[in-house]
C-alpha positions as CSV (number, residue, x, y, z in Angstrom):
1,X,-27.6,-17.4,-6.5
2,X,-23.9,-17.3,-7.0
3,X,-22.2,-19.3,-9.8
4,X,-20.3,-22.7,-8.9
5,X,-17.2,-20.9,-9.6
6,X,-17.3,-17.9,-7.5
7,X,-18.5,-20.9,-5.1
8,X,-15.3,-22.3,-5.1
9,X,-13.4,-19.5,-4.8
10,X,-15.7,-18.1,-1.8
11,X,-14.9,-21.6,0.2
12,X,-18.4,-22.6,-0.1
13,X,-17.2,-25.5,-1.8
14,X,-13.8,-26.5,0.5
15,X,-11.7,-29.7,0.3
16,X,-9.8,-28.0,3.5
17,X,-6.6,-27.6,1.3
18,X,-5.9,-24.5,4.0
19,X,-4.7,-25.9,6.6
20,X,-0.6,-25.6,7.4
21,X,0.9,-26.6,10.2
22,X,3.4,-24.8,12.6
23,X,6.9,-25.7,10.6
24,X,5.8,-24.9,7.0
25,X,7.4,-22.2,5.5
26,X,4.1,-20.8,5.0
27,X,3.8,-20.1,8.9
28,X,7.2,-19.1,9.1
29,X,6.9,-16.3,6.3
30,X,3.6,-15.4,7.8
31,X,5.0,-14.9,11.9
32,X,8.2,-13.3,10.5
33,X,5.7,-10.5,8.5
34,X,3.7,-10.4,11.7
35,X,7.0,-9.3,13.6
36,X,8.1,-7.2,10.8
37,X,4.3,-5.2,10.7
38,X,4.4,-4.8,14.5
39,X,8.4,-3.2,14.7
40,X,7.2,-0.9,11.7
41,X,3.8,0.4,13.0
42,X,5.6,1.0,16.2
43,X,8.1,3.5,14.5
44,X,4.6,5.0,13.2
45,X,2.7,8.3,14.2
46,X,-1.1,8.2,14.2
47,X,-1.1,9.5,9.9
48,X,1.8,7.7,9.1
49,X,-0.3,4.3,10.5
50,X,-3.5,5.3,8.9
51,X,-1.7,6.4,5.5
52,X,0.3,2.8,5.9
53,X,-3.4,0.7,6.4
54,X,-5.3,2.2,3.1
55,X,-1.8,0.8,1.7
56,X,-2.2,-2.5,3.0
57,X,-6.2,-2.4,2.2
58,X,-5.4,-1.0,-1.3
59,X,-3.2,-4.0,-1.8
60,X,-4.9,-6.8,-0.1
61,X,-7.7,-5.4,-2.7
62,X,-5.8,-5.6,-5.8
63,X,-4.6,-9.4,-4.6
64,X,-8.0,-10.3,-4.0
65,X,-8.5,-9.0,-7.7
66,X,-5.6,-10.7,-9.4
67,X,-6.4,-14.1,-7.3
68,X,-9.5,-14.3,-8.8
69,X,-8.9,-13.8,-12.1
70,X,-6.0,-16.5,-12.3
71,X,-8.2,-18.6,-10.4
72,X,-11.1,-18.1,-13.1
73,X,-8.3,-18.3,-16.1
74,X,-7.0,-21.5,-15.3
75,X,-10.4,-22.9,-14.5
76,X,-11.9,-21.7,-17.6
77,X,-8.3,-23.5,-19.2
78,X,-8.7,-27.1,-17.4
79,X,-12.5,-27.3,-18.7
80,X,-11.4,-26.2,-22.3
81,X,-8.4,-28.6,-22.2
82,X,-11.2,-31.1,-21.3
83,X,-13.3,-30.6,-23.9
84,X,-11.1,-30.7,-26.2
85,X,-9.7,-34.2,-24.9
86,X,-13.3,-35.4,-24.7
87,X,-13.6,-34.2,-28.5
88,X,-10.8,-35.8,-29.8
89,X,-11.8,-38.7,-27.9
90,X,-14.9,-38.9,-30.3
91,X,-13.0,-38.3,-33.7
């Protein structure tokens, strides 16, 4: 059984804040990497591609990696900073 947090972070638990439409500049940034990737693997031999992918998987892991751990952080922060309201609430 996972934990409620990695639940969260897995999208088990959604509120479908993922959504963006087609003029965001999230769409924007992601079409003009999209052309950029495409011109550069096309300039590209077979090693230079395969070399160029454990990059991208190398990195993709490492923002996987840093995403969760802010994500955990600043959890672990909002319920602290909630206790602590809550306990100065009683006082």
């Amino acid at each position: 059984m996972q934990s409620m947090l990695e639940d969260l972070y897995c999208g088990n638990i959604g509120f479908d804040s993922g959504y963006y439409g087609q003029d965001t500049p999230f769409v924007k940034a992601a079409r003009k990497k999209h052309d950029s990737l495409e011109k550069l693997m096309a300039t590209l031999g077979d090693g230079e591609k395969e070399l160029f992918e454990q990059y991208c998987d190398a990195q993709g892991d490492m923002e996987s990696i840093t995403r969760y751990a802010t994500y955990a952080t600043t959890l672990q922060f909002g319920i602290r900073l909630m206790v602590e309201l809550f306990m100065d609430r009683r006082n």
